[in-house]
TORPAGU-622146 format. One line per 4 residues: number of its first residue (from 1); their letters; for each residue y negated, x negated, z of N, C-alpha, C. Coordinates in pm, whole numbers, plus 50000, padded with zeros to 5 digits. Each point is the difference from the previous one (the first is absolute). Layout:
TORPAGU-622146
NUM> A> Y X Z Y X Z Y X Z | ...
This chain:
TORPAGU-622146
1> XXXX> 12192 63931 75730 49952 49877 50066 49893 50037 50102 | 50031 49938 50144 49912 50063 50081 49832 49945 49961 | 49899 50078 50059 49870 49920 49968 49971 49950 50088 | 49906 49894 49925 49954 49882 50103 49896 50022 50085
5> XXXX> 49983 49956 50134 49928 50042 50037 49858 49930 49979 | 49867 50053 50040 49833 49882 49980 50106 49883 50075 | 49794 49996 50056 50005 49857 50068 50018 49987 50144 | 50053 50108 50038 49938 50061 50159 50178 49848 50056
9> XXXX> 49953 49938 50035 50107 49927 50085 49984 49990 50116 | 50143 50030 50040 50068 50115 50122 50028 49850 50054 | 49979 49986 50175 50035 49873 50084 50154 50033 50025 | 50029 49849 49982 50189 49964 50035 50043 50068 50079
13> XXXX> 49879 50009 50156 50038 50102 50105 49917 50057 50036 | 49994 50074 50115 49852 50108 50049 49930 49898 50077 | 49870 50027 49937 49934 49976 50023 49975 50001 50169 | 49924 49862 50058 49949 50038 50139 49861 50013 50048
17> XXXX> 49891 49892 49924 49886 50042 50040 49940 49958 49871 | 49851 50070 49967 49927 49977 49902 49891 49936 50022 | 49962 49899 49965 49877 49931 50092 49886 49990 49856 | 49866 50012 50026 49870 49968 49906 49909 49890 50079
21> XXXX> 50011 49915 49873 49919 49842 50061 49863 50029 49912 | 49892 49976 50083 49898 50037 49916 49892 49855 50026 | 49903 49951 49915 49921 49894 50091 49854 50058 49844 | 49941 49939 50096 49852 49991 49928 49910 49881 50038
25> XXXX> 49958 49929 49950 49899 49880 50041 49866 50027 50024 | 49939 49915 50067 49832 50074 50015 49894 49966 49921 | 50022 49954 49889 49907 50027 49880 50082 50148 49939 | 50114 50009 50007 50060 50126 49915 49991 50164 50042
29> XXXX> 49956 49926 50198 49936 50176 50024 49908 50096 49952 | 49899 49926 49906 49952 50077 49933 49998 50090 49868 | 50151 49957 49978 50015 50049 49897 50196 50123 49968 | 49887 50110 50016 50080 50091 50016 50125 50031 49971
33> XXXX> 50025 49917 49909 50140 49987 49866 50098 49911 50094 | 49975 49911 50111 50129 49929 50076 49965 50066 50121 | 49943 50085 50026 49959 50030 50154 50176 50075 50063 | 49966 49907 50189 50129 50041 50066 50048 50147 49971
37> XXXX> 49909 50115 49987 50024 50133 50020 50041 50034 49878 | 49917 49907 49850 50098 50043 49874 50134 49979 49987 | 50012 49865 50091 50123 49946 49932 50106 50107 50103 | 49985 50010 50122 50072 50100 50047 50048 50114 49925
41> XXXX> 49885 50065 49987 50029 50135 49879 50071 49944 49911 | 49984 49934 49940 50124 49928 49845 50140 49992 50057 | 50005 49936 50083 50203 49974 50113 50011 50137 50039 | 49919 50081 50068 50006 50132 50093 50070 50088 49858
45> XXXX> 49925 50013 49889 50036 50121 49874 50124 49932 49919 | 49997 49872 50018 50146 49921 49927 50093 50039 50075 | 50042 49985 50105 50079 49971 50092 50068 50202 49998 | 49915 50054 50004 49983 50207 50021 50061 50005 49862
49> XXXX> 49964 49940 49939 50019 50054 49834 50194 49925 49987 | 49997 49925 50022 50124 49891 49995 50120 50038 50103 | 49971 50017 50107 50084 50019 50138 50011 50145 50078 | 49847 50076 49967 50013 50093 50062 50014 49950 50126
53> XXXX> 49913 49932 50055 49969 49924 50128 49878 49972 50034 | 49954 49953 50130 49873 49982 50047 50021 49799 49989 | 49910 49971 50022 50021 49828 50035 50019 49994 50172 | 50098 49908 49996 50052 50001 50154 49862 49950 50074
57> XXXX> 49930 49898 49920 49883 49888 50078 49954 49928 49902 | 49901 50004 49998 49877 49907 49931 49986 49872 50098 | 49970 49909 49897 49950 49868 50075 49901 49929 49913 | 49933 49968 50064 49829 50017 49967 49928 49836 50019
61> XXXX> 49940 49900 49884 49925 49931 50034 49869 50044 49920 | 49916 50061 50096 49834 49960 49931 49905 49902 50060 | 49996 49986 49855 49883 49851 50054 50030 49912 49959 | 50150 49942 49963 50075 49896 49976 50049 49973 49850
65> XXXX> 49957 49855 49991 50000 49972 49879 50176 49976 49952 | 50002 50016 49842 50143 50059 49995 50026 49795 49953 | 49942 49918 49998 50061 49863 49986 50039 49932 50138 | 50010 50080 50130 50050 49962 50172 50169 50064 49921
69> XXXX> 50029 49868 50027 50161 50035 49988 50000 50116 50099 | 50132 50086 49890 50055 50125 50086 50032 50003 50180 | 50079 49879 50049 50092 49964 50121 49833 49992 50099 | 49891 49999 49962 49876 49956 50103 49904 50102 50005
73> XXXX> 50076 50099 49925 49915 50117 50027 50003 50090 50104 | 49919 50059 50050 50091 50118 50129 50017 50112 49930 | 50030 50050 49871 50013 50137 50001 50116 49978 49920 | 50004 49890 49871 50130 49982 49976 50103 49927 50038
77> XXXX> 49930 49906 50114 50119 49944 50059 50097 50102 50145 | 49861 50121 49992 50094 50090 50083 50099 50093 49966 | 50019 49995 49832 50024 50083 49894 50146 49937 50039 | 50001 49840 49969 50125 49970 49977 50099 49926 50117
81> XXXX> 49935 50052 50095 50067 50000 50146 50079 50117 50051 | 49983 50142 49928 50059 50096 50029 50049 50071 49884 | 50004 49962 49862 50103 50029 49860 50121 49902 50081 | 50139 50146 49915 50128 49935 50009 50030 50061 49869
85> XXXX> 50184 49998 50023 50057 50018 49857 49995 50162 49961 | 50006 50036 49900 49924 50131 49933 49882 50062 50058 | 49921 49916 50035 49876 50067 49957 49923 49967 49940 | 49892 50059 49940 49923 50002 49905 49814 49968 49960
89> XXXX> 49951 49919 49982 49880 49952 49983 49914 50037 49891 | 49890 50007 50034 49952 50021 49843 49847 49963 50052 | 49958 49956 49843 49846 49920 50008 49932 50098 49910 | 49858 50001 49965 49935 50073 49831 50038 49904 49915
93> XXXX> 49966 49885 50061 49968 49864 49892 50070 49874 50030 | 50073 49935 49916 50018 49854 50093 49886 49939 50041 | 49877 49986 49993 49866 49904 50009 49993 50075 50192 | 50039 50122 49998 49964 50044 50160 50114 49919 50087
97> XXXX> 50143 49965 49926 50067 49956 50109 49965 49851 49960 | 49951 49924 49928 49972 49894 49988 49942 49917 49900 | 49887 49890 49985 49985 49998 49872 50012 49856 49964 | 50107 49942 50064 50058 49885 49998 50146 50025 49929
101> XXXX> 50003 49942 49876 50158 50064 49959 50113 49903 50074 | 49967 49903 49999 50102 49915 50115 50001 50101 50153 | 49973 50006 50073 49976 50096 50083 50096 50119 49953 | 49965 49994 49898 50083 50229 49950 50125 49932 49962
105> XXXX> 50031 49873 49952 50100 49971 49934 50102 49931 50110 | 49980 49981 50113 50038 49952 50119 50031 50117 50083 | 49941 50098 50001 50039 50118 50118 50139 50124 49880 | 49906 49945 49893 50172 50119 49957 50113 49945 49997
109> XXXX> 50068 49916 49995 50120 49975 50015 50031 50049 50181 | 49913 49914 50062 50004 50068 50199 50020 50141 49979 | 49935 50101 49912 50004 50144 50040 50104 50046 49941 | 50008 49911 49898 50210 50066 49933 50136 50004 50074
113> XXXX> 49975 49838 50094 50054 49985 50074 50027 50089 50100 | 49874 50063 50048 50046 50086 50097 50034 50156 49973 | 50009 50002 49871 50021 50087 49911 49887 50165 50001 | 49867 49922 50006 49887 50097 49974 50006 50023 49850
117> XXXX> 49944 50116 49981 49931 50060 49867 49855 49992 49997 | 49976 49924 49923 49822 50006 49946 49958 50036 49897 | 49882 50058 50016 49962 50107 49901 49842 49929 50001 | 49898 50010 49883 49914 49988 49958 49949 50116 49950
121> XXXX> 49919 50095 50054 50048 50141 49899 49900 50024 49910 | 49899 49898 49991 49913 50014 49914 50005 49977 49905 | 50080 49833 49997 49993 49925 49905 50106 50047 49889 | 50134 49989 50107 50108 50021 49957 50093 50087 49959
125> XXXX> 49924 50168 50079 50059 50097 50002 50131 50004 50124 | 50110 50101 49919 50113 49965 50109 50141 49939 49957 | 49917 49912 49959 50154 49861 49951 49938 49871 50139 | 50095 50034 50064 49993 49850 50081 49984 49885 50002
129> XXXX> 49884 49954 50060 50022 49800 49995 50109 49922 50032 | 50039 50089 50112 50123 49936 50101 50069 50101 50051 | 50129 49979 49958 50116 50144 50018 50108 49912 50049 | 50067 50024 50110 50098 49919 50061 50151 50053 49931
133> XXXX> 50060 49932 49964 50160 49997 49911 50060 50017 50112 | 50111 50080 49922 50125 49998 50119 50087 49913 50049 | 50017 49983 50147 50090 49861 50042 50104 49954 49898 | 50008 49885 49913 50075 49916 49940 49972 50054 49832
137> XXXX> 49902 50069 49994 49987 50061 49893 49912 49843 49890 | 50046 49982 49886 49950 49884 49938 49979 50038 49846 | 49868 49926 49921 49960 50040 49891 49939 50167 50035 | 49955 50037 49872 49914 50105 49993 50088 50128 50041
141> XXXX> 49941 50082 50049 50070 50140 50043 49969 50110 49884 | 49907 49988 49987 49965 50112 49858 49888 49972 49939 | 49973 50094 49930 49884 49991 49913 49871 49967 50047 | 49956 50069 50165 49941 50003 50089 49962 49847 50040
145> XXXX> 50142 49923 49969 49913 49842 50083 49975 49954 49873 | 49988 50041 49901 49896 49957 49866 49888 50004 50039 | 49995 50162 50009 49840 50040 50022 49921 49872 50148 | 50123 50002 50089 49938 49872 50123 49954 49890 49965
149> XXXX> 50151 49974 49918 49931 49863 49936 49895 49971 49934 | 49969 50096 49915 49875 49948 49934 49900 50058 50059 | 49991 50037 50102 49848 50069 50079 49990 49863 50065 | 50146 49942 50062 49933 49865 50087 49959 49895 49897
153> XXXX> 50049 49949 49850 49957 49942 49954 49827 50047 49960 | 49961 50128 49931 49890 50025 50075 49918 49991 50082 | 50057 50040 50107 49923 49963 50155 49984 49869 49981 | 50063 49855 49979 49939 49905 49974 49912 49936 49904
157> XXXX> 50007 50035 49894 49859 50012 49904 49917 50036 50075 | 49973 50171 50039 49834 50034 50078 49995 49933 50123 | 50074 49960 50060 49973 49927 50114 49915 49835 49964 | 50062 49964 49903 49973 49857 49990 49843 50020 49918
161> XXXX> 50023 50078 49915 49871 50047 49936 49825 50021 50125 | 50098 50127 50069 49868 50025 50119 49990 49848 50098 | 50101 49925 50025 49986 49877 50092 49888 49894 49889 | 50039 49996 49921 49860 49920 49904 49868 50054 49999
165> XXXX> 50011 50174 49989 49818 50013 50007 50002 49992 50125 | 50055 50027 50119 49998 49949 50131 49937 49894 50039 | 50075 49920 49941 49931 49845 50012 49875 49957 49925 | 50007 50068 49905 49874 49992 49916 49867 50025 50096
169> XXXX> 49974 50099 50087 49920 50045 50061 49983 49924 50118 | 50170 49994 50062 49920 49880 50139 49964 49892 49952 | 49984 49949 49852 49965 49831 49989 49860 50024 50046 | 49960 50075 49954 49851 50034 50016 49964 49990 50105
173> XXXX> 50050 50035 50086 49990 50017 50140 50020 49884 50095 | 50083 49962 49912 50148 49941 50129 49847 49834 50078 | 49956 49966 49927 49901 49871 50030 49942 50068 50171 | 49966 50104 49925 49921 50069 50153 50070 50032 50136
177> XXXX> 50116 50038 49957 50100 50028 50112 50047 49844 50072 | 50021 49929 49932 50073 49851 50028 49909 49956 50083 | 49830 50011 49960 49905 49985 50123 50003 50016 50087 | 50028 50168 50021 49972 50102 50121 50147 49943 50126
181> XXXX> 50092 50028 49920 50113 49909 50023 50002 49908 50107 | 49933 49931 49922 49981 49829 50085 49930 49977 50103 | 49908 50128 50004 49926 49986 50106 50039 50144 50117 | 50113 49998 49981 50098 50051 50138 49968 50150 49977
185> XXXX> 49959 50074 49891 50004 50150 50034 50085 50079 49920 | 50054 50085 49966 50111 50082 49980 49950 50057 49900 | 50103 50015 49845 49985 50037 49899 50054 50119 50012 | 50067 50090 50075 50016 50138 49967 50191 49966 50091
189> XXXX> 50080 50141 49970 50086 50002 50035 50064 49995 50186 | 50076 49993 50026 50046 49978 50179 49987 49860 50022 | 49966 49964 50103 49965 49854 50061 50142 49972 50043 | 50059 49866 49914 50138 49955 49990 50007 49936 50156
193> XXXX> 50117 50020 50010 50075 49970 50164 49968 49866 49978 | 49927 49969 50202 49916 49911 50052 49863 50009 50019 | 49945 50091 49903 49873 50014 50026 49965 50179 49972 | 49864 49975 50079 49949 50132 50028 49849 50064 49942
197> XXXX> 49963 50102 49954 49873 50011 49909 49892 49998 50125 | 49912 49956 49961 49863 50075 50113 49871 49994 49880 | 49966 50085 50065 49805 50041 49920 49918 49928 50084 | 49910 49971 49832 49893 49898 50054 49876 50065 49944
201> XXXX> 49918 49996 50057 49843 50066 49956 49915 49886 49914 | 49926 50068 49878 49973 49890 49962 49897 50068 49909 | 49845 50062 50080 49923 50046 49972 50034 50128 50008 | 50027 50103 49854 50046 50137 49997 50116 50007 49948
205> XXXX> 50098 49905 49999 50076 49943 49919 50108 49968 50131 | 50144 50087 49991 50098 49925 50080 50099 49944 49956 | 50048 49869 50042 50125 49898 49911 50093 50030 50104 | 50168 49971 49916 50090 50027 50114 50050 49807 49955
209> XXXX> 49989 49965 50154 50061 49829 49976 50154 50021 50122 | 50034 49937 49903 50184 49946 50036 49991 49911 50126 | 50042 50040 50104 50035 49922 50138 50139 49979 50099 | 50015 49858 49969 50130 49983 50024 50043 50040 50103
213> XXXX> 50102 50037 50041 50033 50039 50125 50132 49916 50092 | 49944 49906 50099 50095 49890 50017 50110 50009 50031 | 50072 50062 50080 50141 50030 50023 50097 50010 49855 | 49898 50101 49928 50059 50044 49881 49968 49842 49895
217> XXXX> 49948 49966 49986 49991 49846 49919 50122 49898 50060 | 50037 50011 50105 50077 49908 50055 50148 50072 49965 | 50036 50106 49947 50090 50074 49957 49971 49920 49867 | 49921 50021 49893 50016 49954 49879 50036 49839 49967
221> XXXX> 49907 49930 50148 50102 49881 49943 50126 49971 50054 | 50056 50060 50073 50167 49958 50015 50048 50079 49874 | 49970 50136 49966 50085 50037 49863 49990 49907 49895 | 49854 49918 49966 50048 49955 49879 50062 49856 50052
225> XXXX> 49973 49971 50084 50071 49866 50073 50163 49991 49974 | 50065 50110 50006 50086 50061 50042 50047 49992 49844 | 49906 50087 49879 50071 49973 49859 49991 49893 49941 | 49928 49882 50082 49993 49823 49959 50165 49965 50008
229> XXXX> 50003 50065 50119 50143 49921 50024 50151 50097 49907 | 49976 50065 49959 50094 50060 49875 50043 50146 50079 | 49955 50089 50098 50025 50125 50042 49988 50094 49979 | 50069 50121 49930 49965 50070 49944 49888 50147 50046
233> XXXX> 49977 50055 49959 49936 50134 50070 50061 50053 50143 | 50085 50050 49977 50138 50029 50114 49978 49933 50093 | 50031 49853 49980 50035 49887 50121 49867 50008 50063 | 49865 49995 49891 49862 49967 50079 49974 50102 50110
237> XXXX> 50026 50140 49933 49965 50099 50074 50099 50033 50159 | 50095 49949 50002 50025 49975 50092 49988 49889 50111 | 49935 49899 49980 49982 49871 50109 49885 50060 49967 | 49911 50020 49957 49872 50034 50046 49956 50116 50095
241> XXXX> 50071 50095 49974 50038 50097 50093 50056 49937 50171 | 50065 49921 49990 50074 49929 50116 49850 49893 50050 | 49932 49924 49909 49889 49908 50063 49878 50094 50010 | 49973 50135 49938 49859 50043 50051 50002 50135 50035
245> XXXX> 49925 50011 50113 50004 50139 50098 49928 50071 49866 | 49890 49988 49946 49950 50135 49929 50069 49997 49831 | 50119 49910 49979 50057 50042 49908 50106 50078 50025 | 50059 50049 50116 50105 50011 50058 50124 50113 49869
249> XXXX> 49878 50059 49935 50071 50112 49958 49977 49978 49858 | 49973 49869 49934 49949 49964 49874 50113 49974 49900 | 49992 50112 49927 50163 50015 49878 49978 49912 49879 | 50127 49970 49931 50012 49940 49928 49947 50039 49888
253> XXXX> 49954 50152 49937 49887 50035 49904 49855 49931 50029 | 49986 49993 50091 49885 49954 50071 49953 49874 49952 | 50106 49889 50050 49999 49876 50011 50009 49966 49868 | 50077 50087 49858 50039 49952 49868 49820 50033 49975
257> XXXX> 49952 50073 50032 49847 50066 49958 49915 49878 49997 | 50081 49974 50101 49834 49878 50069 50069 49910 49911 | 50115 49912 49941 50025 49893 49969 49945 50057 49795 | 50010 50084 49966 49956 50027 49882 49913 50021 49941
261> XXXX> 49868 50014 50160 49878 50050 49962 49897 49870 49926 | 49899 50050 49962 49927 49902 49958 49928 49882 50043 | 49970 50127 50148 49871 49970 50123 50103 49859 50082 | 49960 49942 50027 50097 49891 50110 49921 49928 50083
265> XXXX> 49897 50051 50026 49881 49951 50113 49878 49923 49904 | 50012 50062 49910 49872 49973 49865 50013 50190 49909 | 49908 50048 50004 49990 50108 49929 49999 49958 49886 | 50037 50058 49885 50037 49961 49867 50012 50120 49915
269> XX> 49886 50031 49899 50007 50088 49889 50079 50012 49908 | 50059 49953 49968 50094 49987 49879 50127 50101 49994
């Protein structure tokens, strides 16, 4: 009887690129254990040890808090603008690619779809979160989508788990922010389409306040004008494109961004 082999699972096809998503927040730079350059080294020696490969490209948010949905980030929304089918992702931790489990539980089915491999290699080792099946292939393939399955039922326990002390901590907070909020200055993250950051002096002390930017405001209300009347992403992003010179080139990722976001010409913590 032949022997079985570990755990080393071999991709459906060859592989094309290896990508490492890394993020760190800026209370977490100080602490050496999530730092960008550790977590590199962790994907860099996984990836050597596993593939006998280098990582094709790192994509990098520091600074950024891991509860900014994935799609509004620039390092992972640049991540998932240039993954196609067989290639390969990998995080240390789920909390680095996100610590919203709705969020994690919303982008893996998208990355199966396009038939990425994700790897957690800290958490998880090298049993996959998300391993793409073969065209028409249905029910379990082997033993292997055991081990998947229950890492993702996993992955949702610690996710939902870390999203509660999550929240636990901004309650504390959150009163103060809703203030700051209200009075037009910017809680952290990229200044959502329409408006623009500027610094304000304020003794030794600089605030960054949110400033609308009019052309671009007059874009936001025909889009949602536009989903009053029952239009979908697609349709908006195109007549808006057709009614405004500086949307000219404004895609339908774009336009689904803005209709899902929180912000809608009121900043909003939550």
């Amino acid at each position: 009887m032949p022997r079985e082999e570990g755990c080393m699972i071999k991709p459906l096809k060859q592989i094309n690129n290896i990508y490492g998503y890394v993020r760190v927040s800026t209370k977490e730079q100080v602490r050496s254990g999530v730092s960008i350059d550790v977590q590199r080294q962790q994907i860099s020696e996984f990836v050597k040890e596993k593939y006998n490969r280098d990582v094709t490209d790192f994509f990098v948010d520091d600074g950024v808090s891991g509860t900014m949905p994935i799609l509004e980030r620039g390092g992972s929304r640049g991540l998932t603008d240039v993954i196609d089918q067989n290639d390969i992702v990998i995080c240390t931790r789920l909390d680095r690619l996100s610590r919203s489990s709705a969020d994690l539980l919303s982008i893996i089915p998208v990355l199966q779809d396009i038939g990425i491999t994700l790897f957690f290699c800290e958490q998880f080792g090298e049993v996959p979160i998300v391993y793409p099946k073969p065209e028409g292939q249905k029910g379990l393939r082997s033993k292997f989508d055991m081990n998947e399955m229950a890492n993702q039922i996993m992955l949702m326990v610690l996710s939902a788990v870390a999203e509660i002390e999550h929240s636990t901590i901004k309650d504390r907070f959150g009163d103060g922010k809703v203030d700051w909020a209200s009075r037009g200055y910017s809680i952290g993250g990229s200044a959502p389409f329409g408006y623009r950051k500027e610094q304000e002096k304020h003794g030794n002390k600089t605030r960054t306040r949110l400033v609308e930017i009019p052309e671009e405001q007059e874009v936001l209300c025909t889009i949602y004008r536009l989903k009053d009347r029952g239009l979908g992403p697609r349709r908006i992003a195109k007549e808006v494109a057709s009614l405004h010179e500086c949307a000219r080139d404004i895609s339908y990722s774009k336009v689904r961004r803005i209709l899902d976001r929180k912000f809608q010409g009121l900043q909003q913590v939550a």
